[in-house]
DRENBADO-101322 format. One line per 2 residues: number of its first residue (from 0); their letters; for each residue y, x, z of C-alpha. Coordinates in nm, 4 decimals, decimal comma. Example, Ala and Ser with C-alpha at 12.3 -4.5 7.8 and 13.67 -1.06 7.14 Angstrom:
// residues 2
0> as> -0,4500:1,2300:0,7800  -0,1060:1,3670:0,7140
***
This chain:
// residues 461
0> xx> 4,8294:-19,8904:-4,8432  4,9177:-19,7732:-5,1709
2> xx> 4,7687:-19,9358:-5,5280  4,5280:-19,6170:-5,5446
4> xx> 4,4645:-19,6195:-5,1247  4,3259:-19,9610:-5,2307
6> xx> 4,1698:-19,9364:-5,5754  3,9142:-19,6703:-5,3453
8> xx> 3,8757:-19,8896:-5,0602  3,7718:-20,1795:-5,3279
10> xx> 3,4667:-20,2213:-5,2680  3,4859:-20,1861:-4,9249
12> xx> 3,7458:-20,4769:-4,9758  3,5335:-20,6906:-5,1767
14> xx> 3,2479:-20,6602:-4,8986  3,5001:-20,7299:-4,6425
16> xx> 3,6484:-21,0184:-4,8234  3,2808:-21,1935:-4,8972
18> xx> 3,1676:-21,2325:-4,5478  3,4929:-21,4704:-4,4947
20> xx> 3,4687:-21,6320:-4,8643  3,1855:-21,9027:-4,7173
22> xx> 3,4171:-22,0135:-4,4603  3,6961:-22,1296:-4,7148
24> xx> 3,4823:-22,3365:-4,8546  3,5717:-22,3037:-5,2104
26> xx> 3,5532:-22,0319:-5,4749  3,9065:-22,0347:-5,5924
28> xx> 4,0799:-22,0428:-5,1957  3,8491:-21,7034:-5,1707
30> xx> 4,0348:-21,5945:-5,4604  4,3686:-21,7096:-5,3525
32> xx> 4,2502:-21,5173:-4,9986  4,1549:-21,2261:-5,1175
34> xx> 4,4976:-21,2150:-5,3354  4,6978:-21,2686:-5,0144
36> xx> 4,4968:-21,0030:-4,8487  4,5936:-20,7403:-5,1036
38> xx> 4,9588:-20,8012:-5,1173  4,9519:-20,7786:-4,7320
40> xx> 4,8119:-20,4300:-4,7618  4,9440:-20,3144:-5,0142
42> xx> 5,2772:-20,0850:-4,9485  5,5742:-20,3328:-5,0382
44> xx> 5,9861:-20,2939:-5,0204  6,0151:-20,6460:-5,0841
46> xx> 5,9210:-20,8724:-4,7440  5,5646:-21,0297:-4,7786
48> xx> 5,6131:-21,3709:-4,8406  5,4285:-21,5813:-5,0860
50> xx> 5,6148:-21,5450:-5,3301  5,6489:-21,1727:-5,3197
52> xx> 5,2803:-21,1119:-5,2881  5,1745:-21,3445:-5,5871
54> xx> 5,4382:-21,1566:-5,8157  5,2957:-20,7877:-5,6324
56> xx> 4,9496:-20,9238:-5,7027  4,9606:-21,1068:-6,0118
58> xx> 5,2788:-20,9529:-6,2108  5,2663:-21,3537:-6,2871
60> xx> 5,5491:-21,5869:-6,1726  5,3509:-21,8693:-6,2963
62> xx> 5,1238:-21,8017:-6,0047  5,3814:-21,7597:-5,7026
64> xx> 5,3699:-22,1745:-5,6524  5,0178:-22,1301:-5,5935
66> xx> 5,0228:-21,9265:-5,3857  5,2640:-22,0805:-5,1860
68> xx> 5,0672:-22,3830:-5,1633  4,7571:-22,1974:-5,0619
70> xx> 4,9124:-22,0970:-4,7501  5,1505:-22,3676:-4,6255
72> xx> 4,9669:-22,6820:-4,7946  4,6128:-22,6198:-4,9006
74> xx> 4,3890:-22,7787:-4,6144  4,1369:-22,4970:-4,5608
76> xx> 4,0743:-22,4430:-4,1858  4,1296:-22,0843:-4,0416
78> xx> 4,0009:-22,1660:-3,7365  3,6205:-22,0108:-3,8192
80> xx> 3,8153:-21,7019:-4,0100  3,9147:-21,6110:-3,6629
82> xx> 3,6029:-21,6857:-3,5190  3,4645:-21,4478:-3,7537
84> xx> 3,7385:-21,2222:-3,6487  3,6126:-21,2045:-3,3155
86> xx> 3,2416:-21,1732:-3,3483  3,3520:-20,8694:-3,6243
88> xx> 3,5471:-20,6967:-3,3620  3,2870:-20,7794:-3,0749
90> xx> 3,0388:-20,5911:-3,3053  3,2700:-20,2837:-3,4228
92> xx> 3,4264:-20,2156:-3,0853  3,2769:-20,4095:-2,7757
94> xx> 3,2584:-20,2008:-2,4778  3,1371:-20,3275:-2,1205
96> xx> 3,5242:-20,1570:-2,0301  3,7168:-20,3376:-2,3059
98> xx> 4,0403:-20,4754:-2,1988  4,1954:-20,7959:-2,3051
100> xx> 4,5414:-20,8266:-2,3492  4,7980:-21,0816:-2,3576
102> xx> 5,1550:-21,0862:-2,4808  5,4259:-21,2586:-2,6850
104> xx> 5,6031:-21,1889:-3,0114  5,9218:-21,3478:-3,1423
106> xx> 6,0158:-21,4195:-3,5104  6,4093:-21,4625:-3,5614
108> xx> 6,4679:-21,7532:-3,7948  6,7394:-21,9530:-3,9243
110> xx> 6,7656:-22,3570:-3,9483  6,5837:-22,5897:-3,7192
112> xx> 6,2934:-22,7314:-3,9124  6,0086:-22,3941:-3,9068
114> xx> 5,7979:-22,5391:-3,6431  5,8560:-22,4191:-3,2297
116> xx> 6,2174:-22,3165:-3,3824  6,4770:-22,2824:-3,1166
118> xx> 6,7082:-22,1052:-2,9276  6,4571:-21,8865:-2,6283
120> xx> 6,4696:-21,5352:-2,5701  6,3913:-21,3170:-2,8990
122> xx> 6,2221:-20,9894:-2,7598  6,2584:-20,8944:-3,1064
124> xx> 6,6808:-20,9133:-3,0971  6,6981:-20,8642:-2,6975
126> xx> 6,8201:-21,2040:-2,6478  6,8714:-21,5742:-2,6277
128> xx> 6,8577:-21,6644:-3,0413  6,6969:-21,8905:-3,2916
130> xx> 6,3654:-21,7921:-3,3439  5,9676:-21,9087:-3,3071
132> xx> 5,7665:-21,7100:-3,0020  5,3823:-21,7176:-3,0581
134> xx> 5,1172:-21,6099:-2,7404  4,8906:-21,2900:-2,8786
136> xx> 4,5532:-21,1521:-2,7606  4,4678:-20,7933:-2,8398
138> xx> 4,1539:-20,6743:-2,7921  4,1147:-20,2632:-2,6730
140> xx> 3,7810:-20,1421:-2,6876  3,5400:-19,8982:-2,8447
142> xx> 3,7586:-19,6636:-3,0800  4,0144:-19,8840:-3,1877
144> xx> 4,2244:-20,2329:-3,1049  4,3303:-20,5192:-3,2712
146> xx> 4,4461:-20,8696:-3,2797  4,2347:-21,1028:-3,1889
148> xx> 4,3884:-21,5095:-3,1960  4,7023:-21,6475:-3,1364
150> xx> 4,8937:-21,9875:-2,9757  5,2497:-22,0698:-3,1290
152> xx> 5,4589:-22,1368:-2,8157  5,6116:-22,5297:-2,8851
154> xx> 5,9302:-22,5522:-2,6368  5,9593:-22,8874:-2,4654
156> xx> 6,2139:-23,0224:-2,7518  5,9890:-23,0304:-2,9962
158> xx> 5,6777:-23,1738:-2,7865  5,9367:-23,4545:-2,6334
160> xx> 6,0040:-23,5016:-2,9987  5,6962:-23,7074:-3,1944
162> xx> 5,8949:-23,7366:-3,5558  6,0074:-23,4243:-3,5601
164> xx> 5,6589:-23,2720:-3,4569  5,4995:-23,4985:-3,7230
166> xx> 5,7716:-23,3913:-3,9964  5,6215:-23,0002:-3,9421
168> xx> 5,2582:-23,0948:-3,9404  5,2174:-23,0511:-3,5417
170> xx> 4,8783:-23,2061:-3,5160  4,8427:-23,4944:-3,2806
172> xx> 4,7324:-23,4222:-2,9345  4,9416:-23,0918:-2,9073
174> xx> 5,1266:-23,1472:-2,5951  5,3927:-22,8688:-2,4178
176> xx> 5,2296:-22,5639:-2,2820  5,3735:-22,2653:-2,0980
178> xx> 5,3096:-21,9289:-2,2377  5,0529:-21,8178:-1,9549
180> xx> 4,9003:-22,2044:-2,0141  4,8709:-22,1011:-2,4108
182> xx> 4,7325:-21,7157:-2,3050  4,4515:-21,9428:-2,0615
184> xx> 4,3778:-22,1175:-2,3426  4,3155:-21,8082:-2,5750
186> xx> 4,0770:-21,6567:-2,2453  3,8813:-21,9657:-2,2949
188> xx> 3,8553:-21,9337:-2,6298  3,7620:-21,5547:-2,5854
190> xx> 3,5550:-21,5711:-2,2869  3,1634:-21,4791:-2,3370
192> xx> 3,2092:-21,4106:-2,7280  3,3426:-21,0372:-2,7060
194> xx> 3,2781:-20,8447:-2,4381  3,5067:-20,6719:-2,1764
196> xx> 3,5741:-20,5717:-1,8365  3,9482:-20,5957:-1,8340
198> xx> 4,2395:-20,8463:-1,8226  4,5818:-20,7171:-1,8307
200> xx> 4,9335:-20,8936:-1,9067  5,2823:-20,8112:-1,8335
202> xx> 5,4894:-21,0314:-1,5630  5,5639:-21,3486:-1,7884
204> xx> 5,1870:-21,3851:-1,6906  5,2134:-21,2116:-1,3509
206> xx> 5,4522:-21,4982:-1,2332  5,2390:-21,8016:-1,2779
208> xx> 4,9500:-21,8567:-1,0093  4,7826:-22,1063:-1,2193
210> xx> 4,7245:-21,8197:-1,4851  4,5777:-21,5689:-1,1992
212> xx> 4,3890:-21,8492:-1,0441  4,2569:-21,9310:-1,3477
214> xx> 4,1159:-21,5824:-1,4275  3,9573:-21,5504:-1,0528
216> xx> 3,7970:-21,8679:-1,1444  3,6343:-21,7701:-1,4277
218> xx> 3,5375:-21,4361:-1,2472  3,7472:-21,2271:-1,5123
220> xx> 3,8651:-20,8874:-1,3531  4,2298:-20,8427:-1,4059
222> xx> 4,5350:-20,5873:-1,3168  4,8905:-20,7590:-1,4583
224> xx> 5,2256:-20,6894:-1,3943  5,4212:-20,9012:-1,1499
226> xx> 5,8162:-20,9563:-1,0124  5,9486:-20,7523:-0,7757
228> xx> 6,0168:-21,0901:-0,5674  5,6335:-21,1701:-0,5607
230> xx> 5,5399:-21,2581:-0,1777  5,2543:-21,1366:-0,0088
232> xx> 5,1486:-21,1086:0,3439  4,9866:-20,7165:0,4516
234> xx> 4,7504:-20,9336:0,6806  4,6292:-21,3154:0,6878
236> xx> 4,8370:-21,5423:0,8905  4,6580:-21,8196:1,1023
238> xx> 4,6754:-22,1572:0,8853  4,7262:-22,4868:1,0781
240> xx> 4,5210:-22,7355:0,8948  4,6397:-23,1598:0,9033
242> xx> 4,6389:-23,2904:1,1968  4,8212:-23,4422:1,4624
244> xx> 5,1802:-23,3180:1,5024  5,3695:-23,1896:1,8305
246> xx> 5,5616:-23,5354:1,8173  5,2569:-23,7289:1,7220
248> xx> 5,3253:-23,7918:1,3960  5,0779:-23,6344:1,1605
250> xx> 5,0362:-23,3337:0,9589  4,9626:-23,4030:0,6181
252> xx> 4,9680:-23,0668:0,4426  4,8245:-22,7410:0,6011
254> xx> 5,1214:-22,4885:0,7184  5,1385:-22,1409:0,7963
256> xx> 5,0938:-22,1607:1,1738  5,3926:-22,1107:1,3482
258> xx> 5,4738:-21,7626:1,4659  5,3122:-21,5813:1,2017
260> xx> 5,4680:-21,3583:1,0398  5,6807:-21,4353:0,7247
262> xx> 5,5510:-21,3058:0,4021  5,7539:-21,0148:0,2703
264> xx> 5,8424:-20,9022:-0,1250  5,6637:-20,6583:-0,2958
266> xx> 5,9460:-20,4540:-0,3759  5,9396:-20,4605:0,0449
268> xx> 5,6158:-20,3540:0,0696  5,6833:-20,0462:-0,1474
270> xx> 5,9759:-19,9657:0,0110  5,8226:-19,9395:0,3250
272> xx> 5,5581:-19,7385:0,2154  5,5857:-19,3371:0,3758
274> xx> 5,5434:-19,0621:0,1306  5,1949:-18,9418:0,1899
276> xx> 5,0834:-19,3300:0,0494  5,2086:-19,1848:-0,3100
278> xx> 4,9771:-19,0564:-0,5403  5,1270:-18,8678:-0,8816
280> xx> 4,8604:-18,9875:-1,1514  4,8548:-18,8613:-1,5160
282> xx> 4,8468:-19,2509:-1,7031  4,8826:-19,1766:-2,0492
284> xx> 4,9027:-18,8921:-2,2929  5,1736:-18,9340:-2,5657
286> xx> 5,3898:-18,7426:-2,8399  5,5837:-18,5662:-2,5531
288> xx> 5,2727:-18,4272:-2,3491  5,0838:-18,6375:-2,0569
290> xx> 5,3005:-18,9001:-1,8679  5,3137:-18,9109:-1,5238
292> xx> 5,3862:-19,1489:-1,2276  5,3362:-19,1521:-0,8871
294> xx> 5,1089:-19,4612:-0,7583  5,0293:-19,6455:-0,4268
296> xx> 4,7725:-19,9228:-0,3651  4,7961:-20,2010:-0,0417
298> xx> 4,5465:-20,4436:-0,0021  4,7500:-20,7980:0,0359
300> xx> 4,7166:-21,1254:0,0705  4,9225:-21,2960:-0,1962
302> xx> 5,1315:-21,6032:-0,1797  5,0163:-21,9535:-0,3543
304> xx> 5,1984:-22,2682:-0,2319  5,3224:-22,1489:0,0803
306> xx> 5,0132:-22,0645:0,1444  4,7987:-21,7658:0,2236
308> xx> 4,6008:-21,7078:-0,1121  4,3056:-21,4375:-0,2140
310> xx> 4,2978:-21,0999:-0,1166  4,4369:-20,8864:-0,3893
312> xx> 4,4724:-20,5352:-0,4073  4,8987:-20,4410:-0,4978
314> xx> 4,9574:-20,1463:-0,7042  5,2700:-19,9530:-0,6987
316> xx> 5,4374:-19,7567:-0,9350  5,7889:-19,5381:-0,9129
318> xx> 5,9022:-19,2893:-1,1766  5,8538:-18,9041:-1,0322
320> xx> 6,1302:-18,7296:-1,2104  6,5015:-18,8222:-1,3526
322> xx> 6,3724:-19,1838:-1,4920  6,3779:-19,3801:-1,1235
324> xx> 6,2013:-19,7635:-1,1958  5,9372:-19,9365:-1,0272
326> xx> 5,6823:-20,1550:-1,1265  5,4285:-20,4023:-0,9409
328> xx> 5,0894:-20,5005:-1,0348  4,8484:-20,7452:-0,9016
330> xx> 4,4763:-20,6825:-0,9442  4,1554:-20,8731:-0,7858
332> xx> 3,9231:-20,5699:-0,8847  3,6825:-20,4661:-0,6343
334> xx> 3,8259:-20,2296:-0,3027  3,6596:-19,9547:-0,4351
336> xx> 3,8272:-19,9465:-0,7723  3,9815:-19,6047:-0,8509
338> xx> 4,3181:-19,6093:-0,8649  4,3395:-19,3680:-1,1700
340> xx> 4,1562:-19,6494:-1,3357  4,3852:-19,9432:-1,1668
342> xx> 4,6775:-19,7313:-1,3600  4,5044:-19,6608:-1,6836
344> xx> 4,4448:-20,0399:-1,7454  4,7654:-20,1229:-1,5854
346> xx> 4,9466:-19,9714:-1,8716  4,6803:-20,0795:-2,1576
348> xx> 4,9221:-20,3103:-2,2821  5,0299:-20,0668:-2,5256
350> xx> 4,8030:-20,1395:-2,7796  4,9390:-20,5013:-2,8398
352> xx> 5,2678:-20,3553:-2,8847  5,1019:-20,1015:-3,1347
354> xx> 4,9790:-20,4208:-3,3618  5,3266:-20,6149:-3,3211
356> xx> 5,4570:-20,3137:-3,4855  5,2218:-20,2462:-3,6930
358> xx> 5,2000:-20,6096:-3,7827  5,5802:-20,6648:-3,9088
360> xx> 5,6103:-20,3117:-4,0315  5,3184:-20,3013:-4,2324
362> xx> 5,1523:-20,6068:-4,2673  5,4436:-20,9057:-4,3178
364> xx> 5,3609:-21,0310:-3,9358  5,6683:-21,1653:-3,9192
366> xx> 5,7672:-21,2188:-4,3199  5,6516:-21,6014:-4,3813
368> xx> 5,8501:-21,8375:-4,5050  5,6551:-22,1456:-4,4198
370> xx> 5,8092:-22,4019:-4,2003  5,4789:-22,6029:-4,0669
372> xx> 5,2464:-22,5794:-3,8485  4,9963:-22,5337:-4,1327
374> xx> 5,1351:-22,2692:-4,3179  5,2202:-22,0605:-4,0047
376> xx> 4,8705:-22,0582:-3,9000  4,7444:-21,9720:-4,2320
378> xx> 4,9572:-21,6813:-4,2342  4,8708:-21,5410:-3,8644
380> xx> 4,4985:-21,5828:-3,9629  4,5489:-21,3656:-4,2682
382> xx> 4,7878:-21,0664:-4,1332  4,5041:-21,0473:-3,8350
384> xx> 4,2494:-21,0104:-4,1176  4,4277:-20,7759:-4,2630
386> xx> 4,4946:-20,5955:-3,9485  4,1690:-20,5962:-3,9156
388> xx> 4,0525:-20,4420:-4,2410  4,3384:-20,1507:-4,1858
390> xx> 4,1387:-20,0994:-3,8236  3,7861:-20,0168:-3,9781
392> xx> 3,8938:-19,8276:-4,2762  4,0785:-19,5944:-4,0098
394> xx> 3,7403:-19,5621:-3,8393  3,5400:-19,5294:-4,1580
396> xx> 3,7895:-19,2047:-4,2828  3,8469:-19,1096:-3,9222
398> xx> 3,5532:-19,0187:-3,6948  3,4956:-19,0862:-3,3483
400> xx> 3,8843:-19,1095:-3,3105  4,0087:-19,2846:-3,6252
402> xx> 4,3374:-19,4034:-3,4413  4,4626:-19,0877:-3,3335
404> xx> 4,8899:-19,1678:-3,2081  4,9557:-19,5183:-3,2199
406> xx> 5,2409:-19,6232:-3,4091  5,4620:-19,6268:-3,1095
408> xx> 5,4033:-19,2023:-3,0979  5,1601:-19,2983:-2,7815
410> xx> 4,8033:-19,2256:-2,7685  4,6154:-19,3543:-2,4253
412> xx> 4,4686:-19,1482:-2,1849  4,0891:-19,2555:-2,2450
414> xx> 3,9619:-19,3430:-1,9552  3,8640:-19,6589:-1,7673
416> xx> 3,8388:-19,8278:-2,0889  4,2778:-19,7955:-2,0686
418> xx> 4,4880:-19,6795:-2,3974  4,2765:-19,6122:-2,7103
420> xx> 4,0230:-19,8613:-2,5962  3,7189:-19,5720:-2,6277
422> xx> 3,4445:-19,6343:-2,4121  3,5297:-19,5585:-2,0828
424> xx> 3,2968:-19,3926:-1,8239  3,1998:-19,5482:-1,5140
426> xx> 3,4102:-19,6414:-1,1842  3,5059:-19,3184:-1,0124
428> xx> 3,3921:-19,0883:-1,3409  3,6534:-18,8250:-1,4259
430> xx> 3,7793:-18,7734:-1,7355  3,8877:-18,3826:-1,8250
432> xx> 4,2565:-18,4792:-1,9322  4,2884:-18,6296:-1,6129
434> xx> 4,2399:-18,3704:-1,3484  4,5842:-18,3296:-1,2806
436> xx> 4,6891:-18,4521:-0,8800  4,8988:-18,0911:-0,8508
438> xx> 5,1126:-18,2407:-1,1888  5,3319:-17,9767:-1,3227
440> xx> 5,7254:-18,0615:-1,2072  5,8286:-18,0602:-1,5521
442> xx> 5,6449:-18,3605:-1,6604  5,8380:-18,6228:-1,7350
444> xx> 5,7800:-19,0174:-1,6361  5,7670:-19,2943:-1,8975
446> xx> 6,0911:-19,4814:-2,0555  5,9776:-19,8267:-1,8358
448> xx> 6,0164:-20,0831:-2,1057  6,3160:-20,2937:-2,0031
450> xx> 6,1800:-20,6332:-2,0482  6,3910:-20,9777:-1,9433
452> xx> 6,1553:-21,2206:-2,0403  6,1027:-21,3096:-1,6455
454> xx> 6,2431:-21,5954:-1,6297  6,0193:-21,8911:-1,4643
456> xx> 5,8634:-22,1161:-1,7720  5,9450:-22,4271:-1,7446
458> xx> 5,6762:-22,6913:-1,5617  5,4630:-22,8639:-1,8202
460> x> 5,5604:-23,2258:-1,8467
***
């Protein structure tokens, strides 16, 4: 925003900024808040640390210590700012067809003290390198999407590592968590306080079972990418339970009964498919016209421990055009789920993308220079804020669709309660952009997103 975009959103800003004051606690850390806000808003060159936003705010360097302090070392809790975060959103843009989201961001940094520092895979460089990866959840829903919380990702050297944990301000108790452990723990955080119909989540999700089994626990519906070397069986083997063994000695573990069938790959199962299984499926609408993909479904039975698991429905996806790929996606919505609205949600993971770049383009997401664990929260609370704030003055000065193209040039294909996040209409409802089976031959597919991060996590300790 520029000085005069915010001098007339003012007191829209000084509304905004006095529902949180109460939760700091303290008249002066509202202050130093709503300071913080502004320079995060406001349209800087410089990156938005601390000290840049006191001297953008204040045109004082006599005030750029304190405002350092107020975000790395001042002990106000952020915790019910993003409680207040959610119930905001919950009430701006909940929608029965909302879709949660989960994903990772990565923050190159230098040194080895900034807390969760280490050499992982940086989707932000496209490689192994020194940075800090935090867990996201985006919320999608009714005219607009957002961040929602976040979990920064502590690899196993630093949780084997008491002093050094300590040092950064790592509170006590915080043990080593995977990345779909840390997005469970944001989904119970979330669950029954905004409301949604949708879980999505690309394969660094897709791979764990504990993460889907969680979800089908807590009866969350859910369509998430998955590896093309996920095994499944296309009907349920006979299970031997323990018992008695051919050579008497016992069975201790149920088996897959012998002479069953093995379970086959995914990327198998698609293969095998004929050509009349295909569907071509308009998914999204974007800068370059409607996308388009052609889509299969196959009800399987999916792998967990060796063993047969829940019945899942496996959607398919192969480029139609010049841009051959192929995705897989795992999905425990009901049988009679449209599969139109299996791929709209399937590829709803846009919008968290949208507020990463968003986030470090416009917001300083990514521009801290705190080391501890303190400070780094402090400054994730406030750029979602922030975010926030941006999100309802677009629907205040935009109408029924404030967020037009996302910042990525995509727009969603509203439907399902997929892309934009509008309210979508029910199962089996057609929308009018989407009456297109007989696709023209000139559409093009999507650019898949080329993403390594699929590397097994690690096993919690």
């Amino acid at each position: 925003m520029t000085p005069a975009d915010l001098r007339a959103a003012l007191p829209l800003f000084d509304d905004f900024v006095g529902r949180l004051a109460p939760l700091l606690g303290d008249d002066s850390r509202a202050d130093r808040a709503s300071a913080y806000l502004r320079g995060l808003l406001l349209d800087n060159d410089d990156n938005k640390t601390a000290e840049g936003i006191a001297l953008r705010v204040y045109a004082d360097p006599s005030q750029v210590r304190m405002t350092q302090v107020f975000v790395s070392q001042s002990p106000w809790d952020d915790s019910p700012l993003r409680g207040e975060l959610v119930a905001w959103v919950n009430d701006q843009l909940g929608s029965p067809q909302g879709v949660l989201i989960f994903d990772e961001s990565s923050f190159p940094k230098s040194g080895t003290k900034s807390v969760g520092v280490a050499r992982q895979y940086c989707g932000a460089l496209g490689k192994v390198a020194n940075c800090q990866v935090a867990v996201y959840a985006a919320y999608a829903g009714n005219g607009g999407h957002t961040l929602l919380d976040t979990r920064l990702y502590l690899p196993d050297e630093w949780t084997d590592d008491p002093d050094r944990c300590r040092a950064a301000g790592v509170p006590e108790g915080v043990v080593f968590r995977t990345k779909p452990e840390l997005a469970f723990e944001l989904m119970l955080q979330l669950r029954g306080r905004i409301r949604h119909g949708w879980v999505t989540f690309d394969e660094t999700y897709g791979r764990d079972p504990g993460f889907l089994a969680g979800l089908e626990e807590m009866g969350e519906r859910y369509i998430g990418e998955v590896p093309k070397d996920t095994r499944v069986w296309l009907k349920r083997p006979a299970v031997q339970q323990p018992g008695k063994g051919r050579r008497g000695a016992p069975r201790r573990k149920p088996r897959v009964a012998p002479g069953e069938p093995a379970p086959v790959t995914v990327q198998e199962v698609a293969k095998a498919l004929p050509q009349k299984a295909w569907q071509r499926l308009a998914f999204r609408e974007g800068t370059k016209g409607v996308q388009y993909a052609e889509f299969a479904r196959v009800r399987v039975v999916v792998e967990r421990d060796n063993l047969p698991g829940p019945e899942l429905t496996l959607v398919l996806e192969r480029g139609c055009n010049q841009e051959p790929y192929a995705k897989y996606y795992l999905s425990n919505a009901a049988k009679g789920c449209p599969l139109r609205e299996l791929a709209q949600v399937g590829h709803t993971r846009w919008p968290v993308e949208d507020c990463f770049l968003r986030g470090k383009g416009e917001l300083g997401l990514g521009d801290y220079e705190v080391q501890g664990w303190r400070g780094w929260h402090h400054h994730q609370s406030l750029v979602m804020l922030a975010m926030w704030f941006l999100v309802l003055q677009r629907r205040r000065l935009g109408g029924k669709n404030p967020d037009g193209d996302d910042a990525a040039g995509r727009q969603a294909v509203a439907a399902g309660g997929a892309g934009g996040g509008g309210a979508a209409p029910p199962a089996g409802a057609r929308h009018p952009d989407l009456e297109l089976a007989a696709a023209p031959q000139r559409a093009r597919p999507p650019r898949p997103r080329q993403d390594p991060r699929t590397r097994p996590e690690k096993a919690a300790a």
